[in-house]
N, CA, C and O atoms as CSV, one atom per row, in Angstrom:
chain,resi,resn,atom,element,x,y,z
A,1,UNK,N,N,0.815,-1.192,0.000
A,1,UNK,CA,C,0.000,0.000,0.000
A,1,UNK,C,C,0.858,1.254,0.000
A,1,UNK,O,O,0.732,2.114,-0.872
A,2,UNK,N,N,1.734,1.340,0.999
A,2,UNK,CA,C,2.576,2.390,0.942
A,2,UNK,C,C,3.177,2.648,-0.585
A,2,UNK,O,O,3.103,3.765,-1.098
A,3,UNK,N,N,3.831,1.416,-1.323
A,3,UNK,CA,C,4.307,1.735,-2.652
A,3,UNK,C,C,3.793,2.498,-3.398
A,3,UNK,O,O,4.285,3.571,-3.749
A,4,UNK,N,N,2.403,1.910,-3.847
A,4,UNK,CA,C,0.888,2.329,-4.617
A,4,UNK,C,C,0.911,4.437,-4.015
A,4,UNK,O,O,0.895,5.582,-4.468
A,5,UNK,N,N,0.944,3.851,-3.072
A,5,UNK,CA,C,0.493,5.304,-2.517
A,5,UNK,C,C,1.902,6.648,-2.944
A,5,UNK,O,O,1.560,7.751,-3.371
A,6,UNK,N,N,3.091,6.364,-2.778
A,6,UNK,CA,C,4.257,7.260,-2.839
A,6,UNK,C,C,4.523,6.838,-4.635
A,6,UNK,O,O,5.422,7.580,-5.032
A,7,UNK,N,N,4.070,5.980,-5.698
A,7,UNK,CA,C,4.270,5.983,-6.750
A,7,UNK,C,C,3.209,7.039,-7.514
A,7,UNK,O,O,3.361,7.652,-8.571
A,8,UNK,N,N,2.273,7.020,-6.740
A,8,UNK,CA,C,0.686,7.823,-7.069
A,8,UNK,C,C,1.218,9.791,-6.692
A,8,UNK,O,O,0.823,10.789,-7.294
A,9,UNK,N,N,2.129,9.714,-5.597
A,9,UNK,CA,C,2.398,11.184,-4.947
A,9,UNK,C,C,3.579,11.694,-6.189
A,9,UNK,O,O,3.665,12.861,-6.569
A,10,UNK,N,N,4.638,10.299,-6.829
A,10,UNK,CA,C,5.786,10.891,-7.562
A,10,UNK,C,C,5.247,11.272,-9.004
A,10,UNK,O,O,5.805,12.109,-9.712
A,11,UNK,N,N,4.083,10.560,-9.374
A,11,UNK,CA,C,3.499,10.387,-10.785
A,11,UNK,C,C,3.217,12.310,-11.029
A,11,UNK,O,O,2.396,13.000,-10.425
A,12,UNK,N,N,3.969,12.651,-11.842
A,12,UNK,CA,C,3.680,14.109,-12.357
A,12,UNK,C,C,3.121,13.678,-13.810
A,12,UNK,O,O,2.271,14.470,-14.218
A,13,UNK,N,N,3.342,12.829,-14.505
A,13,UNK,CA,C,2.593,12.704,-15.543
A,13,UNK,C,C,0.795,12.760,-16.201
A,13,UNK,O,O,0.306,12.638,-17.324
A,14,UNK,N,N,0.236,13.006,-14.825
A,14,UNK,CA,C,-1.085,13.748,-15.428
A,14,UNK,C,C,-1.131,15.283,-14.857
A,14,UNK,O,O,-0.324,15.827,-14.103
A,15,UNK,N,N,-2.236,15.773,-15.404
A,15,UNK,CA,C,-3.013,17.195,-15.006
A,15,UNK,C,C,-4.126,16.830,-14.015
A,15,UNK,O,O,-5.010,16.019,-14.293
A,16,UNK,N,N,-4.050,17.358,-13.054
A,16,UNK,CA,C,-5.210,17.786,-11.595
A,16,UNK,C,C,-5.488,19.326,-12.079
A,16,UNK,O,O,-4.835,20.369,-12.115
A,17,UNK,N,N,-7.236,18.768,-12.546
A,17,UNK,CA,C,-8.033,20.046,-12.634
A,17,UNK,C,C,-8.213,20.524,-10.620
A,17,UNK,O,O,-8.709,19.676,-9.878
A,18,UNK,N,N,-7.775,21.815,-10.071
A,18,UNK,CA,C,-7.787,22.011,-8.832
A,18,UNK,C,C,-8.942,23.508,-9.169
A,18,UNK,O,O,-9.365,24.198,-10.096
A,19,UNK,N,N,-9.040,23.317,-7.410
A,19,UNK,CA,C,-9.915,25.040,-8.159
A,19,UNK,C,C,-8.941,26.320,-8.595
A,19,UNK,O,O,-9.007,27.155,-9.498
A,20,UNK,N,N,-8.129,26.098,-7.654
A,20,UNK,CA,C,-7.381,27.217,-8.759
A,20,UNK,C,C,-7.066,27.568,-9.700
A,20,UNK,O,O,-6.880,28.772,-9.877
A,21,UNK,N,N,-6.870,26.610,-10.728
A,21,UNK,CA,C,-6.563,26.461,-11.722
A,21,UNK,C,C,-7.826,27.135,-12.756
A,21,UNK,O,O,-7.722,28.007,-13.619
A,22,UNK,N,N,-9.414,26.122,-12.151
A,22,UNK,CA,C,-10.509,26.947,-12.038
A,22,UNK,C,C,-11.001,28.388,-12.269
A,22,UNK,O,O,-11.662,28.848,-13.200
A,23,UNK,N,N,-10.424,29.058,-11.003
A,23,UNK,CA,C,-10.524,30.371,-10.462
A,23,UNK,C,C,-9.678,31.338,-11.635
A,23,UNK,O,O,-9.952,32.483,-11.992
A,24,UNK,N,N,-8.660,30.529,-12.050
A,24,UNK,CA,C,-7.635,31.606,-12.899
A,24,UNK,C,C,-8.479,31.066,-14.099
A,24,UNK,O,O,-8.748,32.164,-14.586
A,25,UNK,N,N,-8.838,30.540,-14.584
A,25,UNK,CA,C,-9.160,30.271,-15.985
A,25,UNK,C,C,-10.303,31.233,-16.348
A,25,UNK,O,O,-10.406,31.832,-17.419
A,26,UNK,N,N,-11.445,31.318,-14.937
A,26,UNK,CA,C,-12.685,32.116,-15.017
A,26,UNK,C,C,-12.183,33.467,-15.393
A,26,UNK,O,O,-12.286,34.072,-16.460
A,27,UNK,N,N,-11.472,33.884,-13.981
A,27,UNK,CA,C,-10.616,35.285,-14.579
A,27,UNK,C,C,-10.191,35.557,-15.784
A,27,UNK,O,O,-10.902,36.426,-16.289
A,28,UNK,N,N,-9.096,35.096,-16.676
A,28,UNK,CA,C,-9.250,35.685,-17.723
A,28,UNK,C,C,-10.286,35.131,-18.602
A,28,UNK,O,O,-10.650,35.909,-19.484
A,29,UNK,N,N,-10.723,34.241,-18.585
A,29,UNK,CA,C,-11.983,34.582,-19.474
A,29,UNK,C,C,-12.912,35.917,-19.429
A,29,UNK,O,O,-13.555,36.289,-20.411
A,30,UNK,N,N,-12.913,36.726,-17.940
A,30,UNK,CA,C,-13.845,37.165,-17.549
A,30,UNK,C,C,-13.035,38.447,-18.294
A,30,UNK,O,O,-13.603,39.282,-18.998
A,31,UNK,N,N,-11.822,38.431,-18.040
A,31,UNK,CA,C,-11.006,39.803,-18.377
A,31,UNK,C,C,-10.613,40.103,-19.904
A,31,UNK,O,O,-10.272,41.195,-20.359
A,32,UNK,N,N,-10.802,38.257,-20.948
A,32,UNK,CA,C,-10.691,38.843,-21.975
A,32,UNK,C,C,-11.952,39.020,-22.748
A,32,UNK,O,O,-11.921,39.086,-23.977
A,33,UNK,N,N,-13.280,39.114,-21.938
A,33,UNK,CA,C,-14.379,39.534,-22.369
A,33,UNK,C,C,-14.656,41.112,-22.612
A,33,UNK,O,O,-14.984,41.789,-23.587
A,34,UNK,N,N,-14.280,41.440,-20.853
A,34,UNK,CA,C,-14.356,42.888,-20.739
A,34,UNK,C,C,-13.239,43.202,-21.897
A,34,UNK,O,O,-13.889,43.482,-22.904
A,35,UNK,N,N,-11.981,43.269,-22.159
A,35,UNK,CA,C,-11.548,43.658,-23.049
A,35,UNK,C,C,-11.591,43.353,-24.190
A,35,UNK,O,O,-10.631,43.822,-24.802
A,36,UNK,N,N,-12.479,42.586,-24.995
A,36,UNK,CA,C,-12.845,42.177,-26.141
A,36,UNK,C,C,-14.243,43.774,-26.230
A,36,UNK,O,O,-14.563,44.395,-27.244
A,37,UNK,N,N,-14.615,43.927,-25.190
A,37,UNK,CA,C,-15.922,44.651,-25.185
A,37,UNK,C,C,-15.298,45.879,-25.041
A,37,UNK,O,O,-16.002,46.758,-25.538
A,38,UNK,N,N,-13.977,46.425,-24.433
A,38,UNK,CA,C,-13.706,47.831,-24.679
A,38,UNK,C,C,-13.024,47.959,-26.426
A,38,UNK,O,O,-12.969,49.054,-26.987
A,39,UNK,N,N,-12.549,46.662,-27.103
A,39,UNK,CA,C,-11.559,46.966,-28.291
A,39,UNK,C,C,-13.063,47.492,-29.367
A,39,UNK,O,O,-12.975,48.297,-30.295
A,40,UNK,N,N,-14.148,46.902,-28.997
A,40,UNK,CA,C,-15.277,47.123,-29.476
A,40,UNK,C,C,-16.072,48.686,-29.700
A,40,UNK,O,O,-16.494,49.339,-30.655
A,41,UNK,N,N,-16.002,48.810,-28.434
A,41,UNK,CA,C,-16.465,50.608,-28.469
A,41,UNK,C,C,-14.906,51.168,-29.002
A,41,UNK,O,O,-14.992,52.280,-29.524
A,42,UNK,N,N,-14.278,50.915,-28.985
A,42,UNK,CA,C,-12.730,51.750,-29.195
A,42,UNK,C,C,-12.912,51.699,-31.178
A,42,UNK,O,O,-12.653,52.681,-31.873
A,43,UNK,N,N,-13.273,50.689,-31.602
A,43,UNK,CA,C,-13.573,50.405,-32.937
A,43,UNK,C,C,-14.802,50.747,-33.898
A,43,UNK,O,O,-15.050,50.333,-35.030
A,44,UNK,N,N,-15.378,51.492,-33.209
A,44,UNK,CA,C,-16.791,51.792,-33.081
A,44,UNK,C,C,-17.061,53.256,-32.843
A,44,UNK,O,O,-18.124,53.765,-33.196
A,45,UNK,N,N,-15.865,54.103,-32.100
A,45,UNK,CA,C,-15.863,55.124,-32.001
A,45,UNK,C,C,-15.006,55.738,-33.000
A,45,UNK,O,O,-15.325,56.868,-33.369
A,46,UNK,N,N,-13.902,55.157,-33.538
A,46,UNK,CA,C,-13.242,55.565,-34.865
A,46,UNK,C,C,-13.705,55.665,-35.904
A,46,UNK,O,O,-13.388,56.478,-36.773
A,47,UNK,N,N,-14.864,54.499,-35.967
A,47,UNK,CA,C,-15.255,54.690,-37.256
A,47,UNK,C,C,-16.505,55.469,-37.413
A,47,UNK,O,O,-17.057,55.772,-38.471
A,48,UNK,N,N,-16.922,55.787,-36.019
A,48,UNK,CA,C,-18.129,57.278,-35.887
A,48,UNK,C,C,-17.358,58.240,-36.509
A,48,UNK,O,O,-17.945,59.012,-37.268
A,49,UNK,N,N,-15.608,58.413,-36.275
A,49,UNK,CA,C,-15.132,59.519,-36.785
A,49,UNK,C,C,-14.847,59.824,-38.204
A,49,UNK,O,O,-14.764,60.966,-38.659
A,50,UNK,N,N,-14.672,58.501,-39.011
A,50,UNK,CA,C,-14.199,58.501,-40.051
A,50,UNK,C,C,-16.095,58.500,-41.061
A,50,UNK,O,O,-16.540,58.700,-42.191
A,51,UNK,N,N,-16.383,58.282,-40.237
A,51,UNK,CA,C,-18.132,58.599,-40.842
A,51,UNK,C,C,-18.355,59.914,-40.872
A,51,UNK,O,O,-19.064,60.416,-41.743
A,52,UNK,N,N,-17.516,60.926,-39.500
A,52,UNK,CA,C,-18.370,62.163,-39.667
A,52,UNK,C,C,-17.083,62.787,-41.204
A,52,UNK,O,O,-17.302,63.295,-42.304
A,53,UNK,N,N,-16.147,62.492,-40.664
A,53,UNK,CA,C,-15.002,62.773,-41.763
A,53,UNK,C,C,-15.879,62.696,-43.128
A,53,UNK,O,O,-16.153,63.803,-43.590
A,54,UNK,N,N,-16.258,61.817,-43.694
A,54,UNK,CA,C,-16.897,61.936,-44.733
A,54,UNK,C,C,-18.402,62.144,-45.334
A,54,UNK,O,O,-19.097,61.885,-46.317
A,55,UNK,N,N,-18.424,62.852,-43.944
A,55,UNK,CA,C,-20.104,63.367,-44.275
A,55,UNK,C,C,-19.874,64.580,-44.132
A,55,UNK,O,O,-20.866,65.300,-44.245
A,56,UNK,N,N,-18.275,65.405,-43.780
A,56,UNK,CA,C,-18.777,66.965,-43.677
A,56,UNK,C,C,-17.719,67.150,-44.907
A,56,UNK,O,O,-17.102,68.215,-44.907
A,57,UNK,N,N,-17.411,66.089,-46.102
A,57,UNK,CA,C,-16.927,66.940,-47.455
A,57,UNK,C,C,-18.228,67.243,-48.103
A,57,UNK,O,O,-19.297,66.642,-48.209
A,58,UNK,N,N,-17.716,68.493,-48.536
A,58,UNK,CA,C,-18.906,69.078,-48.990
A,58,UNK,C,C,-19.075,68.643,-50.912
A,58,UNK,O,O,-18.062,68.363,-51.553
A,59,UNK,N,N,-20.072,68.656,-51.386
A,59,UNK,CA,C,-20.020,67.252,-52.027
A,59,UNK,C,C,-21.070,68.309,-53.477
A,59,UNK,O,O,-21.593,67.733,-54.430
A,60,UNK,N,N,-21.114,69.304,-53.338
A,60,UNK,CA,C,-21.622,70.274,-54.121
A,60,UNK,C,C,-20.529,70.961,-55.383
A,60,UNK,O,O,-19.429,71.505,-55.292
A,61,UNK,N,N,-21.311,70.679,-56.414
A,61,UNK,CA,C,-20.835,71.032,-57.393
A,61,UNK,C,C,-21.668,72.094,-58.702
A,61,UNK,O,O,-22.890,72.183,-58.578
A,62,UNK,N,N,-21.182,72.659,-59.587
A,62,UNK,CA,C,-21.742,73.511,-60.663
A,62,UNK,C,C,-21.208,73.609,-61.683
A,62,UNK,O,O,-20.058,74.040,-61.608
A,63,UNK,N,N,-21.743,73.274,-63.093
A,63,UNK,CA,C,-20.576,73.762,-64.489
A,63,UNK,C,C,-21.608,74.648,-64.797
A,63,UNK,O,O,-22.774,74.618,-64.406
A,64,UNK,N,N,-20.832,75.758,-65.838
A,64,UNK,CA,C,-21.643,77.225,-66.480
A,64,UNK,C,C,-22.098,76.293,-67.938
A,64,UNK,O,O,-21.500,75.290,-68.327
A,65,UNK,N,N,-23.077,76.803,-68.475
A,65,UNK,CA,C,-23.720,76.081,-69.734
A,65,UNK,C,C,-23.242,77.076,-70.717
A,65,UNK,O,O,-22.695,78.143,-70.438
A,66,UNK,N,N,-23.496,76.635,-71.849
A,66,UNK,CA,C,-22.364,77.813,-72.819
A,66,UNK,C,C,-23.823,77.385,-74.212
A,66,UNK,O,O,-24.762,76.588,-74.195
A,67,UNK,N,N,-23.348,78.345,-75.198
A,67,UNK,CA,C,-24.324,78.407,-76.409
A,67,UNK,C,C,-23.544,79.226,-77.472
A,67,UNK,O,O,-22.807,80.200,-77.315
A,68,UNK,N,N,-23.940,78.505,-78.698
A,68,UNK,CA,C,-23.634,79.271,-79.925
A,68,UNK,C,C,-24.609,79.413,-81.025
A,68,UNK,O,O,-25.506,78.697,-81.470
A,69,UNK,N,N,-24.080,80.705,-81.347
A,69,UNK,CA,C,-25.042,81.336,-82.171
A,69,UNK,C,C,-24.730,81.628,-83.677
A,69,UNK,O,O,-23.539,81.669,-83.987
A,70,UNK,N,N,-25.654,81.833,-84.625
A,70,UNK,CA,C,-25.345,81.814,-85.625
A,70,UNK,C,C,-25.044,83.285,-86.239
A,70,UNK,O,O,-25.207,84.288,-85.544
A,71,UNK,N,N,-24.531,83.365,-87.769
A,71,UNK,CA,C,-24.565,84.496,-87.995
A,71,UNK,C,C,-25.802,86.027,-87.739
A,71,UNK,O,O,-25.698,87.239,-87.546
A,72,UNK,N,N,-26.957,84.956,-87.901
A,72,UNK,CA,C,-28.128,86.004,-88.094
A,72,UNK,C,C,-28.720,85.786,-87.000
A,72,UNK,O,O,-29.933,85.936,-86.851
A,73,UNK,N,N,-27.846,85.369,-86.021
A,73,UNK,CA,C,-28.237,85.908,-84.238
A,73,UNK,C,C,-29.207,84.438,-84.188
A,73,UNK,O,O,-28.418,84.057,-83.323
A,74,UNK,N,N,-29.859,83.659,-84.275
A,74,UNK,CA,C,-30.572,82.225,-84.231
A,74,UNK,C,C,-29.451,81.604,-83.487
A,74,UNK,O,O,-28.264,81.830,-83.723
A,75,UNK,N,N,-29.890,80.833,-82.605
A,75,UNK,CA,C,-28.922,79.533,-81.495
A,75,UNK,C,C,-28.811,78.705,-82.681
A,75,UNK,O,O,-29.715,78.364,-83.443
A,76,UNK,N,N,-27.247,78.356,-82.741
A,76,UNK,CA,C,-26.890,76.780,-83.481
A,76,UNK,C,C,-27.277,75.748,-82.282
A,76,UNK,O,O,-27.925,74.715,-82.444
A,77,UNK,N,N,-26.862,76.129,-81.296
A,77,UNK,CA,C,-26.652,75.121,-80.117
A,77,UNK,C,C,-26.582,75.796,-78.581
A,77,UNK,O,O,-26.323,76.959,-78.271
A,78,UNK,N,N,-26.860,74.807,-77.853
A,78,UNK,CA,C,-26.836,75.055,-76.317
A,78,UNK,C,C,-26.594,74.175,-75.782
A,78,UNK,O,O,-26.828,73.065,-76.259
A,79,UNK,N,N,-25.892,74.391,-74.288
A,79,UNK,CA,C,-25.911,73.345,-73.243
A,79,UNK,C,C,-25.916,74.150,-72.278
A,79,UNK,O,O,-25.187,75.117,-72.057
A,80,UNK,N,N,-27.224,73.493,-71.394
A,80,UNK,CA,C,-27.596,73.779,-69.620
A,80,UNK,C,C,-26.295,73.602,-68.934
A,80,UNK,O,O,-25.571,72.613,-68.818
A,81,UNK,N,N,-26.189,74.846,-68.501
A,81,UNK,CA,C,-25.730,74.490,-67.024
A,81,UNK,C,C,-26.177,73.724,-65.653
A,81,UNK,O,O,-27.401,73.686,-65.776
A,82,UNK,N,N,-25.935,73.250,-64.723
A,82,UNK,CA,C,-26.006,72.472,-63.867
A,82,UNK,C,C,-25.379,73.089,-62.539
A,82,UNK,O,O,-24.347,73.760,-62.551
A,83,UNK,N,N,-26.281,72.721,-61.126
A,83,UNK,CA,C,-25.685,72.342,-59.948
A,83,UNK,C,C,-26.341,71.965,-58.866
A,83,UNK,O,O,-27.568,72.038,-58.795
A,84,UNK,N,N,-25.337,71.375,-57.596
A,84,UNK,CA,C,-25.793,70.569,-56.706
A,84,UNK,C,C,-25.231,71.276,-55.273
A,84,UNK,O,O,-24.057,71.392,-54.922
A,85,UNK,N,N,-26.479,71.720,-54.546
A,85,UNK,CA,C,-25.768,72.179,-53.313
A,85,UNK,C,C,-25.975,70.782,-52.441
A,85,UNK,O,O,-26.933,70.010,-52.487
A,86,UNK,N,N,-24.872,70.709,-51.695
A,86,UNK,CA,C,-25.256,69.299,-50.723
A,86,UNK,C,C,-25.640,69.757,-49.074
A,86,UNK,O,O,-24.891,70.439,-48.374
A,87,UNK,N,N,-26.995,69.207,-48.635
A,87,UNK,CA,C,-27.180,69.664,-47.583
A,87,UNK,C,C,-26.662,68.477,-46.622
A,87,UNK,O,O,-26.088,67.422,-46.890
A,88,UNK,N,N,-27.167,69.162,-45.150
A,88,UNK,CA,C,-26.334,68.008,-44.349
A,88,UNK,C,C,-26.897,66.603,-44.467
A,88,UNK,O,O,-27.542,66.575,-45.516
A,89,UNK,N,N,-26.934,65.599,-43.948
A,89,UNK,CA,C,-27.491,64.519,-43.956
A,89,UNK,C,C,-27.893,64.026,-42.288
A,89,UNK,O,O,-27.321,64.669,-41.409
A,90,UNK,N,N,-28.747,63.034,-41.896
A,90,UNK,CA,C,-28.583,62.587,-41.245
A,90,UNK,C,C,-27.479,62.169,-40.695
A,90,UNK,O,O,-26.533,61.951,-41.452
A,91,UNK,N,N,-27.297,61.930,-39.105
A,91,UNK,CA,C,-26.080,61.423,-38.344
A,91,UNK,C,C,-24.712,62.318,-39.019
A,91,UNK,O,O,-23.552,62.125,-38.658
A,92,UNK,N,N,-25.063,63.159,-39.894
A,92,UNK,CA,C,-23.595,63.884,-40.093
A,92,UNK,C,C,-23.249,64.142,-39.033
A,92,UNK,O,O,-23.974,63.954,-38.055
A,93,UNK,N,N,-21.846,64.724,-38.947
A,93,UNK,CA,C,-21.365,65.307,-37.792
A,93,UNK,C,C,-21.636,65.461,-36.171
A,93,UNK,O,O,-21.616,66.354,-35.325
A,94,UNK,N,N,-22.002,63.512,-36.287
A,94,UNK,CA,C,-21.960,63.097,-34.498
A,94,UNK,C,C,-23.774,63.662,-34.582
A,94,UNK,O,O,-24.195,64.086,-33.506
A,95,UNK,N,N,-24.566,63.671,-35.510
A,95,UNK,CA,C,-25.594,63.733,-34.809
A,95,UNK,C,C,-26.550,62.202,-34.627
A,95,UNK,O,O,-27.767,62.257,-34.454
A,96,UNK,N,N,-26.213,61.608,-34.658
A,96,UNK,CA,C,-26.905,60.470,-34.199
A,96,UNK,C,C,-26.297,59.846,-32.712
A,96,UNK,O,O,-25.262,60.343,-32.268
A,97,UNK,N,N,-26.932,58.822,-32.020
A,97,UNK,CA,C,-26.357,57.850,-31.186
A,97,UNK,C,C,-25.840,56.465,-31.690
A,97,UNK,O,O,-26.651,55.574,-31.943
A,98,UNK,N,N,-24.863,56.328,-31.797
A,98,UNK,CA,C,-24.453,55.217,-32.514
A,98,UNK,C,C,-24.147,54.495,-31.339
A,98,UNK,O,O,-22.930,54.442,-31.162
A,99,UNK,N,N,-24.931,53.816,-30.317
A,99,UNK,CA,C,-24.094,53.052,-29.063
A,99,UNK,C,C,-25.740,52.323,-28.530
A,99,UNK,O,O,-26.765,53.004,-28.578
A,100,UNK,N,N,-25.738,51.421,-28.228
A,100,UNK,CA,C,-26.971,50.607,-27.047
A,100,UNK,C,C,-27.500,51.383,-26.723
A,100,UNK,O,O,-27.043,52.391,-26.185
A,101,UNK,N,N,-29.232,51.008,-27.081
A,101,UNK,CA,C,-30.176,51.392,-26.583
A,101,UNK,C,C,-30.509,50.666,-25.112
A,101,UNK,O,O,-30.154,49.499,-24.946
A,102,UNK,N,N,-31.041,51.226,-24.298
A,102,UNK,CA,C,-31.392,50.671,-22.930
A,102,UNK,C,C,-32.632,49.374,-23.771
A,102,UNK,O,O,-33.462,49.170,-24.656
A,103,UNK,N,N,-31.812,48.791,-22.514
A,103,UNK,CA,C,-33.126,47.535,-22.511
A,103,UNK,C,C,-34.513,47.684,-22.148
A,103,UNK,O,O,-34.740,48.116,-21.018
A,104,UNK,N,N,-35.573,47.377,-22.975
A,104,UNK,CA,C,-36.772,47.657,-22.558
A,104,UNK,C,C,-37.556,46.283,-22.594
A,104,UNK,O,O,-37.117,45.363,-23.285
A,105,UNK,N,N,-38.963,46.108,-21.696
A,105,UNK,CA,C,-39.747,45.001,-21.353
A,105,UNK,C,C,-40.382,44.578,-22.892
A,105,UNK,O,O,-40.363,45.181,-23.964
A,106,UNK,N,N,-40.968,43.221,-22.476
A,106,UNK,CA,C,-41.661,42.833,-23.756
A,106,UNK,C,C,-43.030,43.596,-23.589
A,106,UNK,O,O,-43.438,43.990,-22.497
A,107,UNK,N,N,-43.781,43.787,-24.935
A,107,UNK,CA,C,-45.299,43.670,-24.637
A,107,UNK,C,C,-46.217,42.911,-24.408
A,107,UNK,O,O,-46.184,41.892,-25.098
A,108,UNK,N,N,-47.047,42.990,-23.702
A,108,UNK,CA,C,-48.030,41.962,-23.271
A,108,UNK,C,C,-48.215,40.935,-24.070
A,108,UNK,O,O,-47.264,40.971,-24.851
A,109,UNK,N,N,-49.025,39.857,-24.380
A,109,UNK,CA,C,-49.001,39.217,-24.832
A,109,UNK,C,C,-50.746,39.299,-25.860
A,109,UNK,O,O,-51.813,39.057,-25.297
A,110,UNK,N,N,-50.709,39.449,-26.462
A,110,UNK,CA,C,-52.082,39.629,-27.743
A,110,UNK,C,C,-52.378,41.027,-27.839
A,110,UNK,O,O,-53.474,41.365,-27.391
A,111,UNK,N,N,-51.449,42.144,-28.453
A,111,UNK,CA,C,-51.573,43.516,-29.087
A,111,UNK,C,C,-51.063,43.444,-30.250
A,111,UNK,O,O,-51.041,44.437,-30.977
């Protein structure tokens, strides 16, 4: 018995799940959640910026139209001029909430 028993204490060749081992595993799981969830808003807030970035080029344009005329004053030809003023848009420039809405209840049940 004694043998069995001090061959069983020298045996390092398996893994003992202990709680500690446990306890640390929960932890970073727990820690690479929270930081999976800050790289998130951090990725999320850049690209709010690079959204407003390209919602405040101003995106308005105009060509002059031109015409020719003939000797005895009659149009040979014409072309319209054109243009585009660009107004703002929605969520331009940080005006929206781009982040979680609060949690709200269900509705009853038959509406």
């Amino acid at each position: 018995m004694s043998l069995s028993l001090r061959a069983l204490w020298n045996d390092e060749a398996g893994f003992l799940v202990s709680s500690e081992l446990v306890l640390v595993a929960t932890l970073l799981v727990i820690g690479l959640i929270v930081g999976l969830s800050e790289v998130q808003h951090a990725v999320v807030a850049e690209l709010n910026d690079v959204a407003d970035a390209v919602g405040s080029v101003n995106q308005s344009f105009q060509y002059a139209g031109m015409s020719s005329r003939k000797s005895n004053g009659c149009i040979k030809g014409a072309i319209s001029g054109s243009h585009f003023v660009d107004q703002v848009d929605d969520c331009d420039n940080n005006q929206c909430d781009l982040s979680c809405d609060r949690p709200t209840n269900e509705a009853p049940k038959g509406y």
